[in-house]
C-alpha positions in Angstrom: 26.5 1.9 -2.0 24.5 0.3 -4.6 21.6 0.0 -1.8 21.9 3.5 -1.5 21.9 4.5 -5.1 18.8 2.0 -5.4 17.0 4.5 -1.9 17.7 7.8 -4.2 16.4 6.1 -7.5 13.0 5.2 -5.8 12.8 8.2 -3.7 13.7 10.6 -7.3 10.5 8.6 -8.9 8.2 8.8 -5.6 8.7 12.5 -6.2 7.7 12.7 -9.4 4.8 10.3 -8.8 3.6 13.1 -6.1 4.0 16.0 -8.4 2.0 14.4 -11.1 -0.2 13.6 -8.3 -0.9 17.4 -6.9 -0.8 18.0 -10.8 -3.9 16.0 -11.0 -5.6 17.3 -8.0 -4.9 20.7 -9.1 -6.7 20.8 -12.4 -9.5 18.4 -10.6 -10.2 21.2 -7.9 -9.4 24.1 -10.0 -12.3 23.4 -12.6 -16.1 24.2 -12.6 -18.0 22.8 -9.6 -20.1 19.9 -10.4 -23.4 19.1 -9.5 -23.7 17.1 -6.0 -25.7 15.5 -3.4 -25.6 14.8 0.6 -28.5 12.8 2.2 -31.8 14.7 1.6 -29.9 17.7 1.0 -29.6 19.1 -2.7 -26.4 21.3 -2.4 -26.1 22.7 -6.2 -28.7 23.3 -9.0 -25.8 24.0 -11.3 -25.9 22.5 -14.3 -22.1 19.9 -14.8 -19.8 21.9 -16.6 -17.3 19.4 -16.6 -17.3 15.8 -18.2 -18.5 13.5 -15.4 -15.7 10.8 -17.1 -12.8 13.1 -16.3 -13.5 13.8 -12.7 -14.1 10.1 -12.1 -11.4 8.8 -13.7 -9.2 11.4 -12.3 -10.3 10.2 -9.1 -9.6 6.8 -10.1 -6.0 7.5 -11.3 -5.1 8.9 -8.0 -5.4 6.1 -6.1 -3.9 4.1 -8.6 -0.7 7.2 -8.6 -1.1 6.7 -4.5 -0.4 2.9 -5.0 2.9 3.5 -6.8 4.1 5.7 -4.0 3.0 3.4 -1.1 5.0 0.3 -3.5 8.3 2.3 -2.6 8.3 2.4 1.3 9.6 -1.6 1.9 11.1 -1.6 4.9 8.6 -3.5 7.5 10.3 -1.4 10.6 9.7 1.8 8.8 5.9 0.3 8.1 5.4 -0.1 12.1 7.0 3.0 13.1 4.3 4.6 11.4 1.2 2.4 12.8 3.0 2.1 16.4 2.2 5.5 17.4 0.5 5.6 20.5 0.6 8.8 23.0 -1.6 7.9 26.0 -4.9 10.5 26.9 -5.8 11.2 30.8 -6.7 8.2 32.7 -10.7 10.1 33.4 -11.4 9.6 30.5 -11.8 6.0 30.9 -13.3 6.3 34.2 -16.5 4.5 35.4 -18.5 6.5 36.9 -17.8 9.2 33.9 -19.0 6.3 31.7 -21.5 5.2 33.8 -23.2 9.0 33.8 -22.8 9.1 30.0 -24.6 6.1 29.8 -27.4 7.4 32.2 -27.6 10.9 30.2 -27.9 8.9 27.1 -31.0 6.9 28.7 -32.7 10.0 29.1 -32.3 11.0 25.5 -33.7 8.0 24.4 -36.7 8.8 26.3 -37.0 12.2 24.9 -36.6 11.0 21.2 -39.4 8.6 21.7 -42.0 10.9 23.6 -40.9 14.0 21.2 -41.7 11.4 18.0 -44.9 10.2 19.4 -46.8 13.9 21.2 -44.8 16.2 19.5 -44.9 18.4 16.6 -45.4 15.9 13.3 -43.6 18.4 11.6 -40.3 16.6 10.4 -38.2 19.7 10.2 -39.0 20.5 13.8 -39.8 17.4 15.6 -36.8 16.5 17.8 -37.2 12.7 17.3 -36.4 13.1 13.6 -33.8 15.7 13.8 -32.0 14.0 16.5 -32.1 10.6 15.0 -30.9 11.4 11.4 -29.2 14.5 11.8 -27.6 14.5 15.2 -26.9 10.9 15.5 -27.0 8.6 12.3 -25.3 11.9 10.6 -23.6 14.0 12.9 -22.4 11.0 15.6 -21.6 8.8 13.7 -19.0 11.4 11.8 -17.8 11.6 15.1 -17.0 7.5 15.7 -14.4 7.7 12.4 -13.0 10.7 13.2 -12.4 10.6 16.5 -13.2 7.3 17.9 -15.7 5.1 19.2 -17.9 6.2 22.3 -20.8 3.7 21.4 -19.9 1.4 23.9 -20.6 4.1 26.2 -23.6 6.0 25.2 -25.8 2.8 24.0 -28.6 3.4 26.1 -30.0 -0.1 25.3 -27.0 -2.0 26.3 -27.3 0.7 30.1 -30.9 -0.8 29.7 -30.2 -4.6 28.7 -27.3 -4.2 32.0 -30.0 -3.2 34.4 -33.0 -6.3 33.0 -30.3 -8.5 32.7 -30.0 -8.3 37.2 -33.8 -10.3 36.7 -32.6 -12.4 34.2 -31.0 -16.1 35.9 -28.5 -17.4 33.3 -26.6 -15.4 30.1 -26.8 -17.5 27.5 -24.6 -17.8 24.7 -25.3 -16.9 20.8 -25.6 -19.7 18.9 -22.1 -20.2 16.9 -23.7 -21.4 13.7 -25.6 -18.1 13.1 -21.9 -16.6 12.6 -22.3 -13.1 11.5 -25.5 -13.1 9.5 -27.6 -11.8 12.6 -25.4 -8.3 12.6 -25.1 -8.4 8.2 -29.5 -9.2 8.3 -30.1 -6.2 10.7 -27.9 -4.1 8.8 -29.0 -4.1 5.5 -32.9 -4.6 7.2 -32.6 -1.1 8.6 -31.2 0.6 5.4 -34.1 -1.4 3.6 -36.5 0.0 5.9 -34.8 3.4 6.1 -35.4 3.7 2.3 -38.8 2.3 1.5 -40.6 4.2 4.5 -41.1 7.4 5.8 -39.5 6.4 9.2 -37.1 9.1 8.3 -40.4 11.9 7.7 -43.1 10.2 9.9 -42.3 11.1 14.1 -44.7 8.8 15.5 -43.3 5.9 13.1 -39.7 6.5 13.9 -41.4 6.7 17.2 -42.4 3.3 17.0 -39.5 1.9 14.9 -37.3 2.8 18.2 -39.9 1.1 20.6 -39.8 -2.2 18.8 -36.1 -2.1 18.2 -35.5 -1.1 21.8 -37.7 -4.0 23.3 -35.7 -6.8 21.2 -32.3 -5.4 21.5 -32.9 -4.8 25.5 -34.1 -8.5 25.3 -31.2 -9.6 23.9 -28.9 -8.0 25.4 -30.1 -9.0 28.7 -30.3 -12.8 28.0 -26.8 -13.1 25.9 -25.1 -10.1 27.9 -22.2 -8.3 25.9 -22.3 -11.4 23.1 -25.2 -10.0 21.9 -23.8 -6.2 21.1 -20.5 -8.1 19.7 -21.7 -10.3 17.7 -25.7 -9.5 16.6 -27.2 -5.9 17.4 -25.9 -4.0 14.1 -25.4 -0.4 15.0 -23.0 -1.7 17.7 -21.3 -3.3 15.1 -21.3 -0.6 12.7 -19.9 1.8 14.6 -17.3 -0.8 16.4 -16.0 -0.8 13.0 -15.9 2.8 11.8 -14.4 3.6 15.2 -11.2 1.2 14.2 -10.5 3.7 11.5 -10.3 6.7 14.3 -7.6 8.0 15.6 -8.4 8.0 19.5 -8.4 4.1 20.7 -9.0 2.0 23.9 -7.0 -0.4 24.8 -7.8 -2.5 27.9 -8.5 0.2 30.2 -6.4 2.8 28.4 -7.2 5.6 26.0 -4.7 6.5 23.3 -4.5 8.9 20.3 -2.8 7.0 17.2 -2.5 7.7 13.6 -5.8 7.2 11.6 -6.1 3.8 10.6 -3.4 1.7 12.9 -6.2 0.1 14.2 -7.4 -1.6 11.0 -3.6 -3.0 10.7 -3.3 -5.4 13.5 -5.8 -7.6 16.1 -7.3 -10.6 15.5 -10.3 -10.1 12.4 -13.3 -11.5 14.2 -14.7 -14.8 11.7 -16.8 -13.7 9.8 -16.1 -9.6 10.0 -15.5 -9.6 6.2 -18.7 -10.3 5.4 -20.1 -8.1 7.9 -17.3 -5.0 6.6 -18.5 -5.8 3.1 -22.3 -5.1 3.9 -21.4 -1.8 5.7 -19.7 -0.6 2.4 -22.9 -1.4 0.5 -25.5 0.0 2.1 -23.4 3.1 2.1 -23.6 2.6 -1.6 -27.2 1.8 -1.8 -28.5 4.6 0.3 -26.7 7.2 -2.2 -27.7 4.9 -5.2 -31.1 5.1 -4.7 -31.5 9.0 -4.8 -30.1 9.3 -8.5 -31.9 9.8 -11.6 -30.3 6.4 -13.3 -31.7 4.9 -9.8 -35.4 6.7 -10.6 -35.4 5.6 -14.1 -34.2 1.8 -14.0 -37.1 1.0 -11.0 -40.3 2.8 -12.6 -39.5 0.5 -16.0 -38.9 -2.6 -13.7 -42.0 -1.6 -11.9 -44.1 -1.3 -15.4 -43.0 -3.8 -17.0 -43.3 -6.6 -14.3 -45.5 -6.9 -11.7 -43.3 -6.7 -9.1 -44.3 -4.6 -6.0 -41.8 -1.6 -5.6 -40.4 -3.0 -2.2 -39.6 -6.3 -3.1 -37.9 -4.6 -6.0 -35.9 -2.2 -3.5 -35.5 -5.4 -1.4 -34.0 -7.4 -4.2 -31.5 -4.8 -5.0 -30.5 -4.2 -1.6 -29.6 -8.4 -1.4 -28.4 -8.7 -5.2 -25.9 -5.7 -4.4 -24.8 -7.2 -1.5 -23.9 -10.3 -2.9 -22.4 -8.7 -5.8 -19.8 -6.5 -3.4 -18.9 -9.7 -1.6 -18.3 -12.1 -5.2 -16.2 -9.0 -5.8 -14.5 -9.1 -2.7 -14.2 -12.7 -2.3 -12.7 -12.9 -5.8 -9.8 -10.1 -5.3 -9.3 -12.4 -2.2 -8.5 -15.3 -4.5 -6.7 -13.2 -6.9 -4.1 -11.6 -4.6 -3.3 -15.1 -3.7 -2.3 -15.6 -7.5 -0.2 -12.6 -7.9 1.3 -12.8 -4.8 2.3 -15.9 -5.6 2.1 -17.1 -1.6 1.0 -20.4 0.2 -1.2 -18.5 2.3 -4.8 -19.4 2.4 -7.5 -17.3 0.4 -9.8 -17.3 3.3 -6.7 -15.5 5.9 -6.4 -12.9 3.1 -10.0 -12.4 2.9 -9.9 -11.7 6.7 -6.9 -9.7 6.6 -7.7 -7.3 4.1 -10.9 -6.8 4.8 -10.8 -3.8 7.3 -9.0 -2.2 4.2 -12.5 -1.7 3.0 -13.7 0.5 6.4 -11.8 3.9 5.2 -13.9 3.5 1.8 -17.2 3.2 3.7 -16.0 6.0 6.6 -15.2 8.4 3.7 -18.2 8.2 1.4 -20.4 8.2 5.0 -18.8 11.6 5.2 -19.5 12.8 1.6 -22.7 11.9 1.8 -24.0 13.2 5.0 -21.7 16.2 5.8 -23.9 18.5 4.3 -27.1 16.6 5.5 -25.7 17.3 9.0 -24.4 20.8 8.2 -28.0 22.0 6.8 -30.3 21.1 9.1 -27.7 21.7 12.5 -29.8 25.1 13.2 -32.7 23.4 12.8 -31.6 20.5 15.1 -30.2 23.6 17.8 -33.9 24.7 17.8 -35.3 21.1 18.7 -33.5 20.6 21.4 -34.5 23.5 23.1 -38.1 22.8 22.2 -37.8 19.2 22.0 -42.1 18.7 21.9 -42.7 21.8 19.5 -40.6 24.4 17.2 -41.0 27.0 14.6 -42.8 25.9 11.6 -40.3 27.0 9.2 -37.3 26.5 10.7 -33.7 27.6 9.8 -31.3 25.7 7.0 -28.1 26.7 6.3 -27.6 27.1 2.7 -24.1 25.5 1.4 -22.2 27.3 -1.2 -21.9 25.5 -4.9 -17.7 24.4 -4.3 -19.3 22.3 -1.5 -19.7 19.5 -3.8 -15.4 19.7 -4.7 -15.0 19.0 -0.8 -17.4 16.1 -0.8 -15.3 14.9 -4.1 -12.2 15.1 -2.2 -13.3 13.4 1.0 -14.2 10.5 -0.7 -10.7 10.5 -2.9 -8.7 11.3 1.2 -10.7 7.8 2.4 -9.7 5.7 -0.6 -6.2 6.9 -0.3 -5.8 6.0 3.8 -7.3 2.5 2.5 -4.5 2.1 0.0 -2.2 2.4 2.6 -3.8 0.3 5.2 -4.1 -2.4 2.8 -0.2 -1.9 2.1 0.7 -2.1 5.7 -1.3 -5.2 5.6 0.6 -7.0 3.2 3.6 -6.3 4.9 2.6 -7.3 7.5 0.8 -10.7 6.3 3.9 -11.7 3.9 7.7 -11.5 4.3 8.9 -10.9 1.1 9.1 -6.9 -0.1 7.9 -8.5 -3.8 5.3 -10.9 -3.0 3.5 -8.1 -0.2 3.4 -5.6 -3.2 1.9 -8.1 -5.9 -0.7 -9.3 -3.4 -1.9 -5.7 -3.9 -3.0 -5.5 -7.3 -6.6 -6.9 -7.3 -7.5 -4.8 -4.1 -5.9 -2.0 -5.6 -8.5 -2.3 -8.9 -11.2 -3.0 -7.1 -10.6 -0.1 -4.5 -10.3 1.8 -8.3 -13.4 0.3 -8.9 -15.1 1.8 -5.4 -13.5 5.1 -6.2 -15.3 5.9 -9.4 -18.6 4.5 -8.6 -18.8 6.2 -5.1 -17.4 9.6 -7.3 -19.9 8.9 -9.6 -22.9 8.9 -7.4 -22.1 11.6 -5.2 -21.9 13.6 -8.5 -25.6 13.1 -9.3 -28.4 15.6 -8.4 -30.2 14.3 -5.7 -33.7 12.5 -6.5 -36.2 11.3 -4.8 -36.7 7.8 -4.6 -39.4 6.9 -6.6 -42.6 4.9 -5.1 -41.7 6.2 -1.8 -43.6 8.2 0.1 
């Protein structure tokens, strides 16, 4: 009886936590639009009619309100019920010679992109290289990998490539262990860098020859260190390997299942070294929306005048500085949930365990940020591919309406909030005690507070172009 009185106490104060929750969402979403940002994209000139402080901190107390509701689910069966879901998809899906056409057609493409980028129109808004790249694959695809799952494996032309060179090649060789996961984190952050500080993303015949070079080393490698080499170094295999653990659709040996969202950053063995590497996806997520805001524009034309520092190393130095800075952060909430939780386990095993808590974060602020890239330019991107060497000078946008902004708000607040619960299922699932897994919480909880309002923060800025960028 007193169990049960104890079930109706909790479940009478979960209640009221939810209705001051919708409370809160409701007088977030029912004020003024804000000014916001996606990706090139400017989606409102609107000047902010409501205090930048209150919608990020609103945000912010959310997560923190979802964190008290989580606390009062316990029970470790009712936990797994929840993240055993598993209803199995047909069995073609998984098929070779479906997968082995896919990876043929995706070959093909690859070929297009780079003849398109380097004989094509030079027009940016109508070359097919540039629209395919950013807004069909980097954008739109990639949306795809965390909301539905992860086809990469698939459709990497370069690893259909790297399979094919690798028949002429007479041993596969093995990665060196001691380079650990810095080869994947260094490409990473290498092709934001480089994304940022060039007009790859404007210039066809550059992107053009980005691809060419990237193609030729990544085809090398994966020829001489076979599948190693997409596991372990090539980053955009890595990148979307872990977005796709936060979709819904999973493989499993040679099966296909639909789950809930997020079961798949619960449980598996966390490769060494994947915090690192989960860490650096969140940043340059961060960095690329950083970087177009006006506080961004101001702080590196008075670093740039006052010391004589070229503009890229400056970009280059932030890039690395903010890197570091995410993982100390990291690193230290590791260290702290140790202390609160009051547990014998290691720091490092609740570094790795808690770390795919972090991929939600990313998935959701990928979304906020490109959504509308993707949405604007998708006539424009219809057009290319019919006329993949040539298109219409001016071609077609569509024009978002000014609430758009809200939504990206909200996306970003719906990814924070699945983390939350991931890293609660992780706790229960690392510790045995009901106590101990919801003290282990609190640093993650701040810092995921911490993510919230700075990602809420940026997206809330009028787009700006980077300065000393051309």
């Amino acid at each position: 009886m007193g169990s049960n009185r104890v079930i109706r106490s909790s479940s009478s104060v979960g209640v009221a936590v939810i209705r001051v929750l919708v409370g809160l969402c409701g007088v977030w979403l029912l004020t003024d639009p804000a000014v916001a940002h996606a990706g090139s994209l400017r989606l409102s000139d609107d000047p902010v009619t409501v205090p930048q402080w209150l919608v990020v901190s609103t945000g912010g107390g959310v997560v923190g309100a979802s964190f008290l509701i989580t606390s009062f689910v316990t029970d470790h069966e009712t936990i797994r019920s929840v993240t055993d879901q598993w209803v199995s998809m047909p069995a073609w899906l998984a098929n070779r010679s479906v997968s082995s056409a896919a990876g043929l057609a995706s070959v093909v493409v690859l070929v297009v992109v780079v003849a398109s980028g380097l004989v094509g129109t030079q027009s940016e808004l109508s070359n097919f290289a540039i629209l395919f790249v950013w807004v069909g694959w980097w954008a739109g695809y990639t949306i795809s990998v965390y909301l539905l799952g992860n086809t990469w494996p698939t459709l990497n032309p370069w690893r259909t490539l790297a399979s094919v060179v690798a028949n002429w090649v007479p041993t596969e060789r093995s990665v060196p262990q001691w380079l650990g996961v810095w080869p994947g984190v260094g490409g990473l952050l290498g092709l934001v860098w480089l994304e940022v500080i060039s007009p790859v993303a404007t210039s066809p015949r550059l992107l053009a020859s980005v691809i060419l070079v990237y193609s030729l080393l990544t085809v090398a490698g994966g020829a001489v260190y076979g599948a190693e080499w997409f596991r372990r170094v090539d980053p955009v295999s890595r990148i979307f390997r872990a977005y796709g653990r936060v979709a819904p659709f999973q493989r499993v040996a040679s099966r296909i299942g639909l789950t809930v969202p997020g079961s798949a950053l619960t449980g598996g063995n966390v490769e060494r070294g994947e915090p690192v590497f989960i860490v650096a996806v969140l940043w340059v997520t961060t960095y690329d929306g950083l970087v177009s805001t006006p506080v961004w524009r101001d702080a590196a034309q008075w670093i740039v005048a006052t010391a004589p520092i070229p503009p890229v190393v400056v970009y280059a130095v932030v890039m690395c500085g903010g890197f570091v800075a995410f993982l100390l952060v990291y690193r230290t909430g590791a260290r702290y949930a140790r202390r609160t939780g009051r547990t014998y386990v290691d720091s490092q095993v609740i570094e790795q365990r808690f770390a795919r808590s972090l991929l939600p974060i990313a998935a959701s602020y990928h979304f906020a940020h490109y959504l509308g890239y993707f949405l604007g330019l998708l006539p424009a991107l219809a057009v290319a591919v019919t006329q993949p060497f040539g298109g219409p000078v001016t071609p077609q946008r569509l024009l978002l309406p000014s609430w758009f902004g809200q939504l990206q708000l909200v996306f970003i607040l719906c990814g924070h909030l699945l983390a939350v619960w991931v890293a609660h299922t992780t706790a229960f699932d690392l510790f045995t005690g009901r106590l101990q897994s919801i003290r282990s919480q609190y640093p993650f909880v701040l810092i995921m507070i911490a993510y919230t309002v700075t990602s809420m923060w940026i997206v809330m800025q009028p787009y700006t172009q980077p300065p000393f960028v051309s």
